[in-house]
C-alpha positions, 0 to 999 in steps of 0.5 A: 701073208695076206687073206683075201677074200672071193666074197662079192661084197653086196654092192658088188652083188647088186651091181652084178645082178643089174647088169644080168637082168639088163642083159637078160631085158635085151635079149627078151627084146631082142628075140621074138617070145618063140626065139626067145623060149627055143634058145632058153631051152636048147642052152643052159647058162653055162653052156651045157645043151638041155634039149636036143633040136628033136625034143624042141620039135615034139615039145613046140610041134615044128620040124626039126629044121625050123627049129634050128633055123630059128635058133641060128636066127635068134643067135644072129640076132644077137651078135648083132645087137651092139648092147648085148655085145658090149655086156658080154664082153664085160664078162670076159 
């Protein structure tokens, strides 16, 4: 019988905050300051949506529809940067 334990270690932690802030760096990079500040707001990290494409178009004062073509721009743009790819697979 074994304890074992699902506590990362502080190297772990270090380790797995670097890559994060790496991965959050190249996203920031990747996407304009609006792409960037749309997406944050449409989705949380896991998953869940926080604004609806109305509310985004209220809160930045742009139509609904640019609003969502910026997003889909902004998620193409993603998928098609190597780097991000590569860290994204490193977490499934």
């Amino acid at each position: 019988y074994s304890l074992k334990s699902n506590m990362q270690t502080p190297e772990q932690y270090a380790i797995e905050n670097e890559e994060k802030e790496a991965l959050y760096e190249a996203i920031k990079e990747t996407l304009t300051p609006l792409e960037f500040e749309l997406l944050q707001r449409k989705i949380e990290v896991d998953g869940e949506f926080r604004y609806t494409y109305e509310r985004l178009s209220q809160m930045y004062d742009i139509p609904v529809r640019r609003v969502k073509q910026m997003i889909n721009n902004a998620k193409i743009k993603l998928s098609s940067n190597e780097h991000i790819k590569n860290q994204f697979q490193k977490k499934l």
